[in-house]
Legacy VTK file of the C-alpha trace (Angstrom):
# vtk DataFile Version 3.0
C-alpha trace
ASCII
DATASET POLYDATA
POINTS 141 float
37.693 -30.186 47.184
37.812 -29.003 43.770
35.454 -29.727 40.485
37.229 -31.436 37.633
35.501 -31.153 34.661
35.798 -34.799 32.779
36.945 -34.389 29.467
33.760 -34.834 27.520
32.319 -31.849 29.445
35.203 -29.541 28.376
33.864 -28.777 25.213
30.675 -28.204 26.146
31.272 -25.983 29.130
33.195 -24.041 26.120
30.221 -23.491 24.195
28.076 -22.447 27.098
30.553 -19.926 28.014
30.661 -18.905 24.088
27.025 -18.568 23.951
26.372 -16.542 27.283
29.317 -13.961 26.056
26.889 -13.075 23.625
28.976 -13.614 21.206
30.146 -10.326 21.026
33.451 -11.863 19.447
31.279 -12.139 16.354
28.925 -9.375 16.221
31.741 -5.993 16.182
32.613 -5.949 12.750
28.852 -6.120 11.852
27.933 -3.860 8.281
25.178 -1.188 9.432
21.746 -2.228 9.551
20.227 -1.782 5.494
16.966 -0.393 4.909
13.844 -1.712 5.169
13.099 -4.259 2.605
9.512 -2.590 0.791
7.119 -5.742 -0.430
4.916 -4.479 -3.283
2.152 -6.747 -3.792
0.487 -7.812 -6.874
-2.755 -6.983 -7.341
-5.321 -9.678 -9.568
-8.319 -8.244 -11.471
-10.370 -9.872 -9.092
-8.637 -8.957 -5.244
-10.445 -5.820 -4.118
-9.052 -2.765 -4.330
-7.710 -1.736 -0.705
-9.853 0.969 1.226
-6.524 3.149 1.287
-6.459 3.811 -2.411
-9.653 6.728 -2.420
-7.951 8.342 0.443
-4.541 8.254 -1.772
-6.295 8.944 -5.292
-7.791 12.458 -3.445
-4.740 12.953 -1.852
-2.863 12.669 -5.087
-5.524 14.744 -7.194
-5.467 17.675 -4.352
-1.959 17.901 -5.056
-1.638 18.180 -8.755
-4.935 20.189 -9.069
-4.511 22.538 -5.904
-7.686 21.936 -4.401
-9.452 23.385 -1.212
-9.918 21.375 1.462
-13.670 21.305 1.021
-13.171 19.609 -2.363
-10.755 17.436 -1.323
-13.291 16.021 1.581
-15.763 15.338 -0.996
-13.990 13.590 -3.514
-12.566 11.167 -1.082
-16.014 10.807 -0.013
-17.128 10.034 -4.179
-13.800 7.886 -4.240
-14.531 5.792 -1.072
-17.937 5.043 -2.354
-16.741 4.069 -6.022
-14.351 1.631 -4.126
-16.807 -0.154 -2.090
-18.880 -0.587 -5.182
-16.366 -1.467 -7.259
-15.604 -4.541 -4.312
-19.524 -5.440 -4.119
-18.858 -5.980 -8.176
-15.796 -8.169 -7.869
-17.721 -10.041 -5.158
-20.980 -10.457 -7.201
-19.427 -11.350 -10.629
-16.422 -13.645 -11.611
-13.398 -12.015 -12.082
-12.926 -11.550 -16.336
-16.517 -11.566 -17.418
-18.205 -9.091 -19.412
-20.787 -8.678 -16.417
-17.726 -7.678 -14.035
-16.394 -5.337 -17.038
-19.879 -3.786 -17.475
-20.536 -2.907 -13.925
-17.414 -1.447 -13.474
-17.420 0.529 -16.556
-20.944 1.739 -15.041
-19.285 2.535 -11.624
-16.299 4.359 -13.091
-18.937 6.626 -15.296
-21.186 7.356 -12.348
-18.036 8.321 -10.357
-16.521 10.528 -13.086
-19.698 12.355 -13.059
-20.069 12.951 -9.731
-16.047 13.929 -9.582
-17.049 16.628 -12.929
-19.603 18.072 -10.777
-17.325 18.784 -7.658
-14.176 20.132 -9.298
-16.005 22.079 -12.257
-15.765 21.462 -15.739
-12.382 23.614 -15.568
-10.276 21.647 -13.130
-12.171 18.709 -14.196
-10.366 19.278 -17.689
-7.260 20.059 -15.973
-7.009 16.855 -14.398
-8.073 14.865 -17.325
-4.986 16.478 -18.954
-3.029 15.508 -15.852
-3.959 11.917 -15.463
0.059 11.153 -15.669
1.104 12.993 -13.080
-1.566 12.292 -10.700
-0.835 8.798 -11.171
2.785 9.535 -10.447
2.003 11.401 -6.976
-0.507 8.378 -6.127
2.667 5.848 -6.515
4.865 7.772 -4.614
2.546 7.543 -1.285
LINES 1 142
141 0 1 2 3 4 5 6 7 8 9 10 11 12 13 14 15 16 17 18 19 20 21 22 23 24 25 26 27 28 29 30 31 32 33 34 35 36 37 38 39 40 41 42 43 44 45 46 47 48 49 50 51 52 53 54 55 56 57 58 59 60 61 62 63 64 65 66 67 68 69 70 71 72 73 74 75 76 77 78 79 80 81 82 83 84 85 86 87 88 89 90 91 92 93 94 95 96 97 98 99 100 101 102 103 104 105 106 107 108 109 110 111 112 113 114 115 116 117 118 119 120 121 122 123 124 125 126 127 128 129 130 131 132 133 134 135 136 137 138 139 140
C-alpha cells in the first residue's frame, strides 16, 4: 500500500522539504560577511562618565608623554578618583547648573594639581602643549 499525498498537502510537503534543505539553494552566492557595525554613543552633560575613560586618558597620556610605568600607575590612580567625583557631582547637582559647573571646575583643578605634581612641571608643560594629540590617541582606543 502506498501514501498518496492529497493535493492540498503537495505544496506543503514542498516547503518542508525546502526548509529542511537548509536552503542552501539560497545561501551560495552570499556577499562575505561586512564588518562589525561600531555604535558610538552619545554622551549628555549629565550621564556619568564611564569608569573606562581614566584607564584610557593614562593610557593615552603615557603614550604621547613617554612615561614610566610608575607614573603611569599613579595617574590612573588621580584619574579614577577625579571620575568617581566627578559622578558623585552629576548625582548630587542637576545637570546645567552653576553648582554642577562649580564643583566640577573644583574637581578638574584639584586633579590638575595632583597630575602637575606626578609628571613634573616639565612633562606637565609638555602635555599641556600636547592636549591635541593626547586627545587623538584617547579616541582611537
Amino acid at each position: 500500500m502506498t501514501f498518496s499525498p492529497s493535493l492540498p498537502l503537495r505544496p506543503l510537503l514542498a516547503a518542508l522539504l525546502l526548509a529542511s534543505a537548509g536552503c542552501s539553494v539560497f545561501h551560495r552566492h552570499r556577499a562575505a560577511p561586512t564588518a562589525p557595525v561600531v555604535v558610538e554613543t552619545v554622551r549628555t552633560p549629565s550621564a556619568p562618565t564611564p569608569v573606562t575613560a581614566a584607564r584610557d586618558l593614562a593610557d593615552a597620556i603615557t603614550a604621547v608623554l613617554k612615561l614610566p610605568a610608575d607614573q603611569t600607575g599613579r595617574i590612573r590612580t588621580v584619574l579614577n578618583g577625579t571620575v568617581e567625583q566627578a559622578n558623585a557631582a552629576r548625582q548630587q547637582h542637576p545637570a546645567q547648573s552653576p553648582e554642577l559647573a562649580g564643583a566640577l571646575k573644583r574637581i578638574n583643578i584639584a586633579s590638575q594639581a595632583q597630575l602637575q605634581k606626578i609628571m613634573g612641571p616639565a612633562k606637565y608643560h609638555e602635555f599641556q602643549l600636547k592636549q591635541a594629540q593626547v586627545q587623538a590617541e584617547m579616541q582611537q582606543k
